[in-house]
Jmol script that loads the backbone (N, CA, C; Angstrom):
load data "model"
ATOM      1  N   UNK A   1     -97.350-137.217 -32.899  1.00  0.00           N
ATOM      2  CA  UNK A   1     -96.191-137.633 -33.621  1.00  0.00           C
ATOM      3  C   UNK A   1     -96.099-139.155 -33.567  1.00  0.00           C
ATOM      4  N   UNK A   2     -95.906-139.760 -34.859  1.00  0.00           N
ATOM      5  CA  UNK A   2     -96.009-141.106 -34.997  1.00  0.00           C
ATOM      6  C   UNK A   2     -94.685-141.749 -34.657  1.00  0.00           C
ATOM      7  N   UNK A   3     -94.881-143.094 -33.640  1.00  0.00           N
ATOM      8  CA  UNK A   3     -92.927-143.491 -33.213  1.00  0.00           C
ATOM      9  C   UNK A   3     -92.714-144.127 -34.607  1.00  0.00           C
ATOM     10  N   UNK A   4     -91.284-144.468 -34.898  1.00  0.00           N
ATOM     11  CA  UNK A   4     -91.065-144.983 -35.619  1.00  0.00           C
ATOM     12  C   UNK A   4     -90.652-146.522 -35.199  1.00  0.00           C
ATOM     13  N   UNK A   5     -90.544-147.647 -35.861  1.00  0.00           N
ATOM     14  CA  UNK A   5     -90.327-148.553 -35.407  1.00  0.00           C
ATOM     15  C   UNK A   5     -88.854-149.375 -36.048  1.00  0.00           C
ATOM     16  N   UNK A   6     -87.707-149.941 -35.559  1.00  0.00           N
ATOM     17  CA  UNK A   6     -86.752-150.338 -35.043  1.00  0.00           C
ATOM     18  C   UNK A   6     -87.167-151.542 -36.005  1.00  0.00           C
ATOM     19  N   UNK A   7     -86.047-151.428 -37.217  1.00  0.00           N
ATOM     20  CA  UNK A   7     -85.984-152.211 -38.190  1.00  0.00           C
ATOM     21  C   UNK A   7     -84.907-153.130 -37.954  1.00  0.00           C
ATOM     22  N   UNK A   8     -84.972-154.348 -37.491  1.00  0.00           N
ATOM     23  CA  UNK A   8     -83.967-155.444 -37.661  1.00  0.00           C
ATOM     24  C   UNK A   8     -82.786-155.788 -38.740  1.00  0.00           C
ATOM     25  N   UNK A   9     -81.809-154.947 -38.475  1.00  0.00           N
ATOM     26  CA  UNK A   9     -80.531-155.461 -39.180  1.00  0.00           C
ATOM     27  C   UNK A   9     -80.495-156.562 -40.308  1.00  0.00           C
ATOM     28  N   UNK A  10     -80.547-157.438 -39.676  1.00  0.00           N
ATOM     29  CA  UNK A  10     -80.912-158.926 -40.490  1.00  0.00           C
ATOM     30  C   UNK A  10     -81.559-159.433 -41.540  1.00  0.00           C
ATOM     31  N   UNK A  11     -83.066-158.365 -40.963  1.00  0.00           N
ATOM     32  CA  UNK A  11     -83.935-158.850 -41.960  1.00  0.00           C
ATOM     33  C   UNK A  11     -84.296-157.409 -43.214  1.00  0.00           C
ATOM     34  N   UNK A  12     -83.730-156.216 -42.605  1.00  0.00           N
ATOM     35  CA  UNK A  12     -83.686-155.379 -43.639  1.00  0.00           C
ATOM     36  C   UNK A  12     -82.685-155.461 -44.659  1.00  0.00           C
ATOM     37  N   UNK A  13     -81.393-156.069 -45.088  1.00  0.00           N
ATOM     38  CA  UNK A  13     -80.252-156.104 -45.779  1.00  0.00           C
ATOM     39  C   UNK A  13     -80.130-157.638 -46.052  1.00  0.00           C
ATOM     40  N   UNK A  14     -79.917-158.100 -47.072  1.00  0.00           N
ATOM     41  CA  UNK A  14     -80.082-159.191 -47.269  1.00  0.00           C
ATOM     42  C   UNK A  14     -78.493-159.886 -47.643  1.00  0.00           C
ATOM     43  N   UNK A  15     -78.295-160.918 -46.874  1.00  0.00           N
ATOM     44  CA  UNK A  15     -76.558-161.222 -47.020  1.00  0.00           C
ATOM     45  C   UNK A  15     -76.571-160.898 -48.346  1.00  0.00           C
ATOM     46  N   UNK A  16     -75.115-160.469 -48.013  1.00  0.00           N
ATOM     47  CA  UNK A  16     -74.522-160.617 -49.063  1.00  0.00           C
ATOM     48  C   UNK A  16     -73.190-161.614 -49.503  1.00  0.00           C
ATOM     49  N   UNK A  17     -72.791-161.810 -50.233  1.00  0.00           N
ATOM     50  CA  UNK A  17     -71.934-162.805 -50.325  1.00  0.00           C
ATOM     51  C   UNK A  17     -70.715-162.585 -50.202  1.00  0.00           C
ATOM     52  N   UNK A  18     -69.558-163.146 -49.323  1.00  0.00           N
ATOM     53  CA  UNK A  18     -68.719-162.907 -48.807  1.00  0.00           C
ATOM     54  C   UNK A  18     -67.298-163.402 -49.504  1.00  0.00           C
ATOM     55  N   UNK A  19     -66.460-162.852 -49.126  1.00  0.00           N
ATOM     56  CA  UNK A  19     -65.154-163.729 -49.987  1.00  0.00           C
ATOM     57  C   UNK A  19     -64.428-164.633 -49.360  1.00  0.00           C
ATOM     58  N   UNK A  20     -65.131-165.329 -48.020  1.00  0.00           N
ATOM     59  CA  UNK A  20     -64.566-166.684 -47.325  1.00  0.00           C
ATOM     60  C   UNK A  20     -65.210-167.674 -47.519  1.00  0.00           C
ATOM     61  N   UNK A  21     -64.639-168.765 -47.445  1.00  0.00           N
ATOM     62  CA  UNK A  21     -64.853-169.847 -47.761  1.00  0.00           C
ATOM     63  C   UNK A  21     -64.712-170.788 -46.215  1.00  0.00           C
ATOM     64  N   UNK A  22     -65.496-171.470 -45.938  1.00  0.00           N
ATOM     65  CA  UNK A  22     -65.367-172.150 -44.731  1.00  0.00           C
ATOM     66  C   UNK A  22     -65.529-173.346 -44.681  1.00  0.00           C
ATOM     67  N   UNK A  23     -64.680-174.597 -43.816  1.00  0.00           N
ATOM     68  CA  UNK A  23     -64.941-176.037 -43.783  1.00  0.00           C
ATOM     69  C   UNK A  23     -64.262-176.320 -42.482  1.00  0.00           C
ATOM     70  N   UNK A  24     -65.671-178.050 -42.518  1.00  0.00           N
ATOM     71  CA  UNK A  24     -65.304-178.094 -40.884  1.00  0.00           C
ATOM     72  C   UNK A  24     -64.265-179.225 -40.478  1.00  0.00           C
ATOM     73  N   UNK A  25     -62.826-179.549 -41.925  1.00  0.00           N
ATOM     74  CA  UNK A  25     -62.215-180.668 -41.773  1.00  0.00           C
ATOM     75  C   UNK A  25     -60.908-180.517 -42.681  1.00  0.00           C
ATOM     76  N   UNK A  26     -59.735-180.518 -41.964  1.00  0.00           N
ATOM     77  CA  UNK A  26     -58.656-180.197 -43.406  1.00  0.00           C
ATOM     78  C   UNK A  26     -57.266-181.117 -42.585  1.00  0.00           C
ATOM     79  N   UNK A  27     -56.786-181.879 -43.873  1.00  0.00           N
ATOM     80  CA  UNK A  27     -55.826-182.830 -43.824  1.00  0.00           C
ATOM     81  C   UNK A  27     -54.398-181.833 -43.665  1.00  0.00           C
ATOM     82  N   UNK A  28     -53.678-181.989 -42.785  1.00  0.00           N
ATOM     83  CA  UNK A  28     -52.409-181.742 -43.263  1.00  0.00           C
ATOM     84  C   UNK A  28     -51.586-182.461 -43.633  1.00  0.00           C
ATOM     85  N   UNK A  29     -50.330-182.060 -43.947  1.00  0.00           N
ATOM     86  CA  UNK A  29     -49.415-182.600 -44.946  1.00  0.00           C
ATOM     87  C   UNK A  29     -48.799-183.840 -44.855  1.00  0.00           C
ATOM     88  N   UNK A  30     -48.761-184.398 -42.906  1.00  0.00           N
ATOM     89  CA  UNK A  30     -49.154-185.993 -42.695  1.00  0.00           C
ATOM     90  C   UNK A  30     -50.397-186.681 -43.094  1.00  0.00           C
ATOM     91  N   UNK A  31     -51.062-186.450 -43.777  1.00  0.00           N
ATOM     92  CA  UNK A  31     -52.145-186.994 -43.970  1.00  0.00           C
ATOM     93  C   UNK A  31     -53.003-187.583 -42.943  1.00  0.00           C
ATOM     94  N   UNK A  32     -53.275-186.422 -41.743  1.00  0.00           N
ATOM     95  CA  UNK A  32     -53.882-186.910 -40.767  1.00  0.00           C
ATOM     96  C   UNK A  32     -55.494-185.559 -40.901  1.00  0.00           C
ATOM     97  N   UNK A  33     -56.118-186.068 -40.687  1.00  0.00           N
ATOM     98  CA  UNK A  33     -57.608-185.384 -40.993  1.00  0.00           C
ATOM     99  C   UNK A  33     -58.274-184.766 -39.448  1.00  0.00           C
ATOM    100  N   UNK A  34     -57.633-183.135 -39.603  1.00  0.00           N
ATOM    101  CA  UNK A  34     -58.316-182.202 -38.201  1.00  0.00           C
ATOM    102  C   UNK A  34     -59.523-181.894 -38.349  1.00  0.00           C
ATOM    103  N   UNK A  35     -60.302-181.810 -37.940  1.00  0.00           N
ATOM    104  CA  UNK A  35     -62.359-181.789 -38.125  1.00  0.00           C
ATOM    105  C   UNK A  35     -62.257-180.735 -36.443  1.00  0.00           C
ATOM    106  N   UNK A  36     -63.598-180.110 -36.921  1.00  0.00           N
ATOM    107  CA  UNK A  36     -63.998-179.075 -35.843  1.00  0.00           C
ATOM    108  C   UNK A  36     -64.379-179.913 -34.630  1.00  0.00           C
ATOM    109  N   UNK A  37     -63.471-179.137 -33.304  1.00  0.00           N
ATOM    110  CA  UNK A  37     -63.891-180.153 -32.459  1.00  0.00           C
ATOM    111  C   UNK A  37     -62.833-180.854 -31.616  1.00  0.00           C
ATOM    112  N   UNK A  38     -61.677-180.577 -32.514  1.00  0.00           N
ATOM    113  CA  UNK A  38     -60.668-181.396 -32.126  1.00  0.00           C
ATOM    114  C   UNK A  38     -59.902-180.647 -31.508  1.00  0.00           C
ATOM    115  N   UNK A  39     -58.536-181.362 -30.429  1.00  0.00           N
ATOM    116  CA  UNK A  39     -57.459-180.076 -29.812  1.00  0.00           C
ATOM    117  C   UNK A  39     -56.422-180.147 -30.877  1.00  0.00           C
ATOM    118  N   UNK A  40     -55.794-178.904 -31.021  1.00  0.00           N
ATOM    119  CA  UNK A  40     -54.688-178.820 -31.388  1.00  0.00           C
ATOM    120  C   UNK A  40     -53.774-177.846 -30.064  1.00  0.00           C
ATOM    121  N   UNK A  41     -52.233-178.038 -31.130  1.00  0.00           N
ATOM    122  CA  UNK A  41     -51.269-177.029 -30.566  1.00  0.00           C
ATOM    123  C   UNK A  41     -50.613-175.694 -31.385  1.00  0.00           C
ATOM    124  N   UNK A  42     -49.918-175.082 -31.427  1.00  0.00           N
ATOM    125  CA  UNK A  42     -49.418-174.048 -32.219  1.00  0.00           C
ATOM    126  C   UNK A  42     -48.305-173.908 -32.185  1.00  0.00           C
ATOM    127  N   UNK A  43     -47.660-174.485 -32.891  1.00  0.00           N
ATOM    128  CA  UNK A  43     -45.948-174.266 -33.042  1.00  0.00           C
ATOM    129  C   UNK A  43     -45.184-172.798 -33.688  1.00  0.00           C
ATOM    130  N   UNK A  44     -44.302-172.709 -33.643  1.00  0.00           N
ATOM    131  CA  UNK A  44     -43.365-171.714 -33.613  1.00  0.00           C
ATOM    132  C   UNK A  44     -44.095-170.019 -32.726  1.00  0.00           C
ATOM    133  N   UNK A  45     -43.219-169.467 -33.451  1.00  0.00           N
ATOM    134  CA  UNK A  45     -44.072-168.177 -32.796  1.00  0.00           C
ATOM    135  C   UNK A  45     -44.537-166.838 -33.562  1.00  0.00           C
ATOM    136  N   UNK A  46     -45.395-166.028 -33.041  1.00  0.00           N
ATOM    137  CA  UNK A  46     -46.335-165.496 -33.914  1.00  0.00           C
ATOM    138  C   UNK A  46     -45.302-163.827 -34.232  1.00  0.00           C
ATOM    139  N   UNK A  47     -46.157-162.851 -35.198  1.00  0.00           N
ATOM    140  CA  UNK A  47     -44.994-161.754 -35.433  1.00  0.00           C
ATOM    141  C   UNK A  47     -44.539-161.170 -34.535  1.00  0.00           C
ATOM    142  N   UNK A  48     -45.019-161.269 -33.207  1.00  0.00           N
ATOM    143  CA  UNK A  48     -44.400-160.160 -32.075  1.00  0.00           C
ATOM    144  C   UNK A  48     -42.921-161.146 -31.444  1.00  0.00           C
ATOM    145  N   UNK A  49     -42.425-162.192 -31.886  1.00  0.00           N
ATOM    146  CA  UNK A  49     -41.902-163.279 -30.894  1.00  0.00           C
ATOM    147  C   UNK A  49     -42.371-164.062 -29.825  1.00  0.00           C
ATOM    148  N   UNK A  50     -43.004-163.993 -29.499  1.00  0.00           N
ATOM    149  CA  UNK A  50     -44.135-164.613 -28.194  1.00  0.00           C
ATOM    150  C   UNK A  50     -44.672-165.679 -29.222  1.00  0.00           C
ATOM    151  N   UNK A  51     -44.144-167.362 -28.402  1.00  0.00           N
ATOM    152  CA  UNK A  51     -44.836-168.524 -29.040  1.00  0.00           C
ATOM    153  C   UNK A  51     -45.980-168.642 -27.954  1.00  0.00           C
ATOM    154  N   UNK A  52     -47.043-169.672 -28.112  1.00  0.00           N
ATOM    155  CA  UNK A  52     -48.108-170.106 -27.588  1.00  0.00           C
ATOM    156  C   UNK A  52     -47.577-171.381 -26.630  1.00  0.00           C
ATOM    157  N   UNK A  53     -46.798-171.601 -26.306  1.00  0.00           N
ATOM    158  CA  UNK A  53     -46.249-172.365 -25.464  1.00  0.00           C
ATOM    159  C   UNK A  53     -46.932-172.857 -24.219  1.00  0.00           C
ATOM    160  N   UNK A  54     -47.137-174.560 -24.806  1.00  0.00           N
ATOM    161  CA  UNK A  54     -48.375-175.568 -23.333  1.00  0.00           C
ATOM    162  C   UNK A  54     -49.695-174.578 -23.471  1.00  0.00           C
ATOM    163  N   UNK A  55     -50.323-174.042 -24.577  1.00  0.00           N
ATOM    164  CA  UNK A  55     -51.536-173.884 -24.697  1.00  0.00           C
ATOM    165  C   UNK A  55     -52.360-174.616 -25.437  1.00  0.00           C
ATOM    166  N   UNK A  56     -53.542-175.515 -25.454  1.00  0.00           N
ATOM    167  CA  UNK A  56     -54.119-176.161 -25.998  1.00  0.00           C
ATOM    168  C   UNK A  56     -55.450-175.529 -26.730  1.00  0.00           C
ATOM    169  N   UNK A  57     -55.588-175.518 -27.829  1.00  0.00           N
ATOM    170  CA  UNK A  57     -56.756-175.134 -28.511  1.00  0.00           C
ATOM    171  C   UNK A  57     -57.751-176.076 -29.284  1.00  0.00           C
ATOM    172  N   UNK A  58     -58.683-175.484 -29.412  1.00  0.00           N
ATOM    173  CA  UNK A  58     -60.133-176.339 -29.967  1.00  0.00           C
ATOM    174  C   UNK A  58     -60.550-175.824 -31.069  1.00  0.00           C
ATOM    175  N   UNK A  59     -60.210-176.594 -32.311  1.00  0.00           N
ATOM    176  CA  UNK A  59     -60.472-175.776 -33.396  1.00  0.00           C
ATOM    177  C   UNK A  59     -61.844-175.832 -33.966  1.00  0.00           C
ATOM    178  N   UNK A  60     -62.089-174.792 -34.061  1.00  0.00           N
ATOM    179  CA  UNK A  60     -63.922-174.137 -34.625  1.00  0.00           C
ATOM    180  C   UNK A  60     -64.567-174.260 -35.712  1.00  0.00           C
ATOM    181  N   UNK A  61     -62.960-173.572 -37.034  1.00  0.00           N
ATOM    182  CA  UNK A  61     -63.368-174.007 -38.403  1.00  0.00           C
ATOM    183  C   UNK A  61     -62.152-173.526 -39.020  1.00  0.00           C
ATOM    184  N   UNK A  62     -61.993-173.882 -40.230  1.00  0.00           N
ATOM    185  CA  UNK A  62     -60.773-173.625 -41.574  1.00  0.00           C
ATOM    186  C   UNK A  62     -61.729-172.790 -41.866  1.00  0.00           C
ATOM    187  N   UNK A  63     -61.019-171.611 -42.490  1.00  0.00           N
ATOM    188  CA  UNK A  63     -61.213-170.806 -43.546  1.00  0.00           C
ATOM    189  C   UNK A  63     -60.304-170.035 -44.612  1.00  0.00           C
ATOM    190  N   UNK A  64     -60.487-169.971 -45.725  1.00  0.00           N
ATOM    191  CA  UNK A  64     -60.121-169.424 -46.487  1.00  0.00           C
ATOM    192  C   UNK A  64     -60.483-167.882 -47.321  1.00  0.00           C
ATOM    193  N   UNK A  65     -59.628-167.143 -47.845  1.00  0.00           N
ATOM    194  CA  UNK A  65     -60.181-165.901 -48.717  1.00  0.00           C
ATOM    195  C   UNK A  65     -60.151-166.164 -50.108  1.00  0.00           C
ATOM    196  N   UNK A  66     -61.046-166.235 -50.344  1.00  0.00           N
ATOM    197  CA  UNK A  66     -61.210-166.588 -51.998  1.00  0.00           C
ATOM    198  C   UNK A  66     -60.542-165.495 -52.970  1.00  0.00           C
ATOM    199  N   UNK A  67     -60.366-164.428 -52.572  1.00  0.00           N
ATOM    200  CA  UNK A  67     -59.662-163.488 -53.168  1.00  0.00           C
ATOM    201  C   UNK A  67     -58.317-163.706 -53.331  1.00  0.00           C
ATOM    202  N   UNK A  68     -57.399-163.591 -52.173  1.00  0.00           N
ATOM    203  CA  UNK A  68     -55.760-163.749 -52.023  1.00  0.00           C
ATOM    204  C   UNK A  68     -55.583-165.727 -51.771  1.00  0.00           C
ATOM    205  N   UNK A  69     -56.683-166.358 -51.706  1.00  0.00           N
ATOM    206  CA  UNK A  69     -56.097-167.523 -51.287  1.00  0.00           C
ATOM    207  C   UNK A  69     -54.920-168.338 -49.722  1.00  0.00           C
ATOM    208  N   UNK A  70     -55.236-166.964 -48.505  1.00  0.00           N
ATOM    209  CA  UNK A  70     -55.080-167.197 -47.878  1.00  0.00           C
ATOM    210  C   UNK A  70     -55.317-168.189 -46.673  1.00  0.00           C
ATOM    211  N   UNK A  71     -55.367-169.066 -45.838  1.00  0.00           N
ATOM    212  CA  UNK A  71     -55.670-170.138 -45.564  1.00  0.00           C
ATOM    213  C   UNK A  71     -55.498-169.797 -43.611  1.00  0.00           C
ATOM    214  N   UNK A  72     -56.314-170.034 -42.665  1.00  0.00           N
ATOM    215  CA  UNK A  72     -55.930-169.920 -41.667  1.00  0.00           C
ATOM    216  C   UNK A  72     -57.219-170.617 -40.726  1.00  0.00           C
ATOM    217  N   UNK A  73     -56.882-171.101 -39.860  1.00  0.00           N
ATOM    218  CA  UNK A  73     -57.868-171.604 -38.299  1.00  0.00           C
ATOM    219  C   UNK A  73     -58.426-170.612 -37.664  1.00  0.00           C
ATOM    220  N   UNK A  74     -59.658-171.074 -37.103  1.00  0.00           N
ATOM    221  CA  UNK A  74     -60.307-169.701 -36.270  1.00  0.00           C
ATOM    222  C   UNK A  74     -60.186-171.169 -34.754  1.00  0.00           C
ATOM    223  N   UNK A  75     -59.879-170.788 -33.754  1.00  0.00           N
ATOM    224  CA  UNK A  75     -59.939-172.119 -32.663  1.00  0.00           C
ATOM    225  C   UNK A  75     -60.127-171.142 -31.375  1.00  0.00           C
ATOM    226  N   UNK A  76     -60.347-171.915 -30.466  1.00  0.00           N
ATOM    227  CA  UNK A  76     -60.734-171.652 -29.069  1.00  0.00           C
ATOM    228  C   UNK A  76     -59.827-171.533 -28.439  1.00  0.00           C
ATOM    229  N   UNK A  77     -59.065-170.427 -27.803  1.00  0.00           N
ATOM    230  CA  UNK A  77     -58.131-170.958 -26.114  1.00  0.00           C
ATOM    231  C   UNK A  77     -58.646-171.653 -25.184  1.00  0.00           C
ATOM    232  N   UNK A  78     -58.016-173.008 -24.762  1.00  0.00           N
ATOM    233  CA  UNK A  78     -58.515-173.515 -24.054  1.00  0.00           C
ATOM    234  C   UNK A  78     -58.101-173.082 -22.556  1.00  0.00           C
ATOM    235  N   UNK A  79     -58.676-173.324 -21.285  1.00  0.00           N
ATOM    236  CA  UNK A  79     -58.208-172.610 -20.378  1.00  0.00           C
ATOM    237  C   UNK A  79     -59.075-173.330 -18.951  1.00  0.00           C
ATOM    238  N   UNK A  80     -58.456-174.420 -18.637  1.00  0.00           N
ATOM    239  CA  UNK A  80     -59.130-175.246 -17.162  1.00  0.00           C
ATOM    240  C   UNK A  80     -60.077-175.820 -17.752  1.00  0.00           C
ATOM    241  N   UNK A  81     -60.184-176.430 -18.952  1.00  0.00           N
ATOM    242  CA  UNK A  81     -61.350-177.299 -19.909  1.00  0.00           C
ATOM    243  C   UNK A  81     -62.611-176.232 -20.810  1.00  0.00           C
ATOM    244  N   UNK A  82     -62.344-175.131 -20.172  1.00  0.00           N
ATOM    245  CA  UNK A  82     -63.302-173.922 -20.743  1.00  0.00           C
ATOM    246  C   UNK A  82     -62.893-173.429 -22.066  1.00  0.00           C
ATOM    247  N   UNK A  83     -63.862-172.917 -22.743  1.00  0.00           N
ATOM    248  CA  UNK A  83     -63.320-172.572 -24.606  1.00  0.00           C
ATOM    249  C   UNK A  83     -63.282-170.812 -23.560  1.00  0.00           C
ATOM    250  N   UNK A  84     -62.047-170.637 -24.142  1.00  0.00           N
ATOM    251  CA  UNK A  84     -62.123-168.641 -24.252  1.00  0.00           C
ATOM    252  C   UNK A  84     -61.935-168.175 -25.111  1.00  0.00           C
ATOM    253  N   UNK A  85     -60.777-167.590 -25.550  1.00  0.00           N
ATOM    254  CA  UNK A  85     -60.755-166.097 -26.723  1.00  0.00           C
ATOM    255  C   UNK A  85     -60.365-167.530 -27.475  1.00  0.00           C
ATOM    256  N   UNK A  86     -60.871-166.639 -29.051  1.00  0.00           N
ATOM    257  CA  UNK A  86     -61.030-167.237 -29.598  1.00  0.00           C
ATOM    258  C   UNK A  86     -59.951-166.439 -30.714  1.00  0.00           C
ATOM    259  N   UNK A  87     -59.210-166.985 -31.373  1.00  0.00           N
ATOM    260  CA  UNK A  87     -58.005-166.691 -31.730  1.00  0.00           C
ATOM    261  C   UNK A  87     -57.951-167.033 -33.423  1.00  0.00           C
ATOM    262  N   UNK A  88     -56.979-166.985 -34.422  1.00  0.00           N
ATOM    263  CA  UNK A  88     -56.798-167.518 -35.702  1.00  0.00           C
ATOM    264  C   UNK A  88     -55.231-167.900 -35.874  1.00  0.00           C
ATOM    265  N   UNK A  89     -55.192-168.393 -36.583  1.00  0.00           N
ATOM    266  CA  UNK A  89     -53.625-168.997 -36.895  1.00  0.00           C
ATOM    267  C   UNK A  89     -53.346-169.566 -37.997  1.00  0.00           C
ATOM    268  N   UNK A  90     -52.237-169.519 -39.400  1.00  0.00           N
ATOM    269  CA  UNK A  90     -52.248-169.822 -40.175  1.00  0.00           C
ATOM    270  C   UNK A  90     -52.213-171.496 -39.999  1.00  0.00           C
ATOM    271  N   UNK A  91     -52.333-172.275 -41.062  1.00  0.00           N
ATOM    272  CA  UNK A  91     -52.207-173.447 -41.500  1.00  0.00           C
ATOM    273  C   UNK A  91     -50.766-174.149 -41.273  1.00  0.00           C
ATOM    274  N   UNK A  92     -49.824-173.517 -41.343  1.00  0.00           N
ATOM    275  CA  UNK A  92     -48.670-174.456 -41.456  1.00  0.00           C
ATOM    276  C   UNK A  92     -48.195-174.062 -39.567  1.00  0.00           C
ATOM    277  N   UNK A  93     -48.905-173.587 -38.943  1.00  0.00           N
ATOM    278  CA  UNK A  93     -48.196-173.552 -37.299  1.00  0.00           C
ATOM    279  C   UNK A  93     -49.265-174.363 -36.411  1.00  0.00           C
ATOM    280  N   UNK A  94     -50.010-175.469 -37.188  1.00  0.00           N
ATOM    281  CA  UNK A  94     -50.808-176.349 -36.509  1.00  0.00           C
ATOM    282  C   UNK A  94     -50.063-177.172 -36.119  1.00  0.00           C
ATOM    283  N   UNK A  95     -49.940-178.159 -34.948  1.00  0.00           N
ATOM    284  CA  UNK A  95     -49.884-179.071 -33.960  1.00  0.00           C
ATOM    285  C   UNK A  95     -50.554-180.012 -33.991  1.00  0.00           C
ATOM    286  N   UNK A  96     -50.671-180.845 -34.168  1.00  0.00           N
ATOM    287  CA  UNK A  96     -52.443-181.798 -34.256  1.00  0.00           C
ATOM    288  C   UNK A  96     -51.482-182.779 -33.200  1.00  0.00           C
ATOM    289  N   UNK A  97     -52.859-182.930 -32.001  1.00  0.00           N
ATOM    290  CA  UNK A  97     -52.628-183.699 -30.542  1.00  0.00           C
ATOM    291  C   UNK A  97     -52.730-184.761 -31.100  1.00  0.00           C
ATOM    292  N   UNK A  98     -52.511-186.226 -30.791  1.00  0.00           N
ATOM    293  CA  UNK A  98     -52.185-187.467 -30.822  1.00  0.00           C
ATOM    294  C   UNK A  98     -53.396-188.215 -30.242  1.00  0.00           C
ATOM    295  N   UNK A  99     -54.639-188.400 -30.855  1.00  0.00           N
ATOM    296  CA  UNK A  99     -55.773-189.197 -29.760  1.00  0.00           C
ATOM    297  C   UNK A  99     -55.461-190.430 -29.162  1.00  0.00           C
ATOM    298  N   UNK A 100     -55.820-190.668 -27.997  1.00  0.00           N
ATOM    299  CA  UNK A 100     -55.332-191.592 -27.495  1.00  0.00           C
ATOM    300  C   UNK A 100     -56.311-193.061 -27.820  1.00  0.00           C
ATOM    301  N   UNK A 101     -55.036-193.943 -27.804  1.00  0.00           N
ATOM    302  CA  UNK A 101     -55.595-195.283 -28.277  1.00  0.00           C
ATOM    303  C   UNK A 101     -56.178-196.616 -26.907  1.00  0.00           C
ATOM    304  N   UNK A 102     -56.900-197.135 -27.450  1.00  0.00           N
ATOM    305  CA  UNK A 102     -57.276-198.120 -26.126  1.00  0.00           C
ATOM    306  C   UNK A 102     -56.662-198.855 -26.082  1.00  0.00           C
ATOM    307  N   UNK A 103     -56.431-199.338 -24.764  1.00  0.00           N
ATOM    308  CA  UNK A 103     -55.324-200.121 -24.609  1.00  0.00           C
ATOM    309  C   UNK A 103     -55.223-201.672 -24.764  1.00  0.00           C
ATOM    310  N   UNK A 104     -54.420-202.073 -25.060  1.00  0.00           N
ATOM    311  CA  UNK A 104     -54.283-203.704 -25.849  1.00  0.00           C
ATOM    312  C   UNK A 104     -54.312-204.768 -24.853  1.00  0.00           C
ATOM    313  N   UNK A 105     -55.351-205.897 -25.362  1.00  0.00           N
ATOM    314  CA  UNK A 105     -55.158-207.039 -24.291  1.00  0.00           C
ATOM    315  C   UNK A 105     -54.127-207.399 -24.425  1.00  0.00           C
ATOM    316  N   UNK A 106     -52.899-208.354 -22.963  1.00  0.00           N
ATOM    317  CA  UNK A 106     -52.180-209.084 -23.518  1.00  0.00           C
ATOM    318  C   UNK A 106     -53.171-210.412 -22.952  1.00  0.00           C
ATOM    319  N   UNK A 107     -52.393-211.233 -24.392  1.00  0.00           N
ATOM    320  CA  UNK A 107     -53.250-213.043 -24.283  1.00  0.00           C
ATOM    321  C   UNK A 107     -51.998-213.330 -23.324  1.00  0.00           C
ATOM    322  N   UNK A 108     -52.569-214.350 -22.991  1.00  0.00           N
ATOM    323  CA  UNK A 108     -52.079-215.382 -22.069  1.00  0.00           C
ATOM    324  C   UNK A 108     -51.996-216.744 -22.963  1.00  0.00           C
ATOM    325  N   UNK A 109     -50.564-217.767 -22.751  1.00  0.00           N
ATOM    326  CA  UNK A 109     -49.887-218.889 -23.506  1.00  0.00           C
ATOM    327  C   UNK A 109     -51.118-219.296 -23.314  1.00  0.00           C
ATOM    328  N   UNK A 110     -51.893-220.016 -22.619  1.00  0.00           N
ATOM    329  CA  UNK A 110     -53.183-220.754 -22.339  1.00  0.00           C
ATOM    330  C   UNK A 110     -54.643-220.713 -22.976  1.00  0.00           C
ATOM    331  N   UNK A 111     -54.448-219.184 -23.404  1.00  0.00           N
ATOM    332  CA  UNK A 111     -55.724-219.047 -24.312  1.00  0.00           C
ATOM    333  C   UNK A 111     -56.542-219.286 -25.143  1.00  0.00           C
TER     334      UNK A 111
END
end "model"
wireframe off; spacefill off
backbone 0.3
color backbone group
């Protein structure tokens, strides 16, 4: 009896094309520009009542459904500097952290 051999997923079915749309950079409505990579926060709170409160996340990528035009974050829980579960969240309950700036010489009258 001849074995049969264990056809790879991947390479037997050939993508197919999906109805998301993905990017690794989206402005919100301050006109400040979030790119993958960056921390954010999550404001208000989600359908059960439970907000995300002093949790910091690392966002992964924007995506969209090309179908309904829905819009939402896929990001990291952050957790003691470590990425964990990895979570989604619409667009308008983003937070965007404040990068910090270097700090300014002061001159001296003499200079």
């Amino acid at each position: 009896m001849a074995r049969l051999k264990k056809v790879d997923a991947a390479r037997a079915v050939a993508l197919a094309p999906t109805k998301f749309s993905y990017t690794e950079s989206w402005t919100n409505p301050d006109g400040f520009v979030i790119t993958s990579g960056d921390f954010i926060k999550i404001k208000g709170k989600n359908s059960f009542g439970v907000g995300e409160w002093g949790i910091t996340f690392k966002v992964r990528v924007f995506c969209t459904n090309i179908d309904t035009g829905k819009q939402w974050v896929d990001c990291y829980e952050m957790y003691r500097g470590r990425a964990g579960v990895m979570r989604s969240f619409p667009l308008e309950r983003i937070k965007r952290i404040p990068k910090k700036r270097s700090k300014r010489v002061n001159r001296t009258a003499n200079s």
